[in-house]
C-alpha positions as CSV (number, residue, x, y, z in Angstrom):
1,X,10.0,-7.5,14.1
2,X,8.4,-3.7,15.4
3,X,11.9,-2.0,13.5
4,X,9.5,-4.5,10.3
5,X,6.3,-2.5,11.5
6,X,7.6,0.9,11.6
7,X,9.4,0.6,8.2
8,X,5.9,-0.8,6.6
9,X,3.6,1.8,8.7
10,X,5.7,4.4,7.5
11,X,5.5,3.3,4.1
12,X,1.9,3.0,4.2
13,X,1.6,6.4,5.4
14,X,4.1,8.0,3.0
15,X,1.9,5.8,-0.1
16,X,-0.9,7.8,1.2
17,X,-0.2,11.0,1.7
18,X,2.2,11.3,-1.9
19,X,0.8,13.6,-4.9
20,X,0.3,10.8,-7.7
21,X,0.2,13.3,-11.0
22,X,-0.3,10.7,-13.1
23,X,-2.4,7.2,-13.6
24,X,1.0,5.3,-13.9
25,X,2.2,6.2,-10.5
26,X,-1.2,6.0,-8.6
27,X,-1.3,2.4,-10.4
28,X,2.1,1.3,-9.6
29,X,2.1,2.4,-6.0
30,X,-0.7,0.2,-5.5
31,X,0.7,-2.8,-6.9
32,X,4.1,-2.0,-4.5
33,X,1.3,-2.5,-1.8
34,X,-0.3,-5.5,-2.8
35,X,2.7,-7.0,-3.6
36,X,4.2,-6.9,-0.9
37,X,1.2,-8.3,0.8
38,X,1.0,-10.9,-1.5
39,X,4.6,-11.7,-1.0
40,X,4.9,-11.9,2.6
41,X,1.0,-14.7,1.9
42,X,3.1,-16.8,-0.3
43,X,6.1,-16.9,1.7
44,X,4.0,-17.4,5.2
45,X,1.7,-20.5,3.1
46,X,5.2,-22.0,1.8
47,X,6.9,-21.6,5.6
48,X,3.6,-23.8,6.6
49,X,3.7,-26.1,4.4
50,X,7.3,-27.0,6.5
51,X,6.6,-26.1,10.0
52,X,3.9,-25.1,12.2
53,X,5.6,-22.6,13.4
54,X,7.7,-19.6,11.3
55,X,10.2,-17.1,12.6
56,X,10.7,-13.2,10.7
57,X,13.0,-11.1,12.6
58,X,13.2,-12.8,15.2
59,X,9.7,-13.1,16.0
60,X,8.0,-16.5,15.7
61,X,4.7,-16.6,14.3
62,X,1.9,-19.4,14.4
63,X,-1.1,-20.0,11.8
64,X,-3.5,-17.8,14.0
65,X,-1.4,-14.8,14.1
66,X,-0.2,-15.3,10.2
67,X,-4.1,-15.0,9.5
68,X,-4.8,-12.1,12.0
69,X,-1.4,-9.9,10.3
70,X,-2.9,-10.8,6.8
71,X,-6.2,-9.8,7.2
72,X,-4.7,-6.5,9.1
73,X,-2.9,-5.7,6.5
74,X,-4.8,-6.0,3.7
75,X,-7.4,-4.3,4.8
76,X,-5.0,-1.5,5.7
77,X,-3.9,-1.8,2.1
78,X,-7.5,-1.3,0.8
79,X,-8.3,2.0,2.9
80,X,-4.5,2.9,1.2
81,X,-5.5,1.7,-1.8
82,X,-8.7,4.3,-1.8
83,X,-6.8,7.1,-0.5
84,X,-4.4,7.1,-3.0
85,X,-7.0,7.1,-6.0
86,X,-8.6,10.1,-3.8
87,X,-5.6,12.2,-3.9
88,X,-5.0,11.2,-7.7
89,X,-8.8,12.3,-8.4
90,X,-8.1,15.7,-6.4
91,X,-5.2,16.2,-8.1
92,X,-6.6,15.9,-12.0
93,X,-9.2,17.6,-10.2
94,X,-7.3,21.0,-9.3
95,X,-5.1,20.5,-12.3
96,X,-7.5,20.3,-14.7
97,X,-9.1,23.5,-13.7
98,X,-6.0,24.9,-13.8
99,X,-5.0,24.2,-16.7
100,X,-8.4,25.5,-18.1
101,X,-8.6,28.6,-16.8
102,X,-4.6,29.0,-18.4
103,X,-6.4,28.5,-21.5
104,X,-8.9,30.5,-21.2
105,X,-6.8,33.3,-19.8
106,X,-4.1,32.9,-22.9
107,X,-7.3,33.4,-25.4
């Protein structure tokens, strides 16, 4: 389950700390995140529905600790979230003025 961690913490942290040129890619790396939130919700609310008690990697997980992970993670998706529309903002920011004083040079 930690090899689990690492992979998604490293994720997280590359998702953040990526240049995102354009809207598509800022908006599609935050769906990747959510996503895969929302995937590992509706697997953990189907693998209750059978048992009280889950297993992912080896790890078993209860109700209680399903909540705490989920709440963790989202909210570590939402400060993710907001840096990656930061660094899409700086970078139309620098870019744009950029590109204008090109313009204005090439006049």
């Amino acid at each position: 389950m930690s090899f689990i961690i690492l992979i998604l913490i490293i994720f997280l942290i590359y998702a953040c700390l990526a240049k995102y040129g354009t809207m598509f890619k800022s908006a599609m790396m935050i769906s990747i995140i959510f996503g895969m939130t929302a995937v590992f919700l509706i697997y953990g609310i189907y693998m209750f529905k059978i048992t009280d008690v889950f297993s992912i990697a080896g790890t078993e997980i209860n109700l209680v600790s399903f909540i705490h992970v989920c709440a963790v993670w989202t909210g570590a998706d939402i400060i993710c979230a907001f840096k990656i529309m930061k660094n899409y903002r700086y970078y139309i920011e620098v870019n744009g003025e950029a590109a204008i004083s090109t313009e204005q040079a090439q006049v």
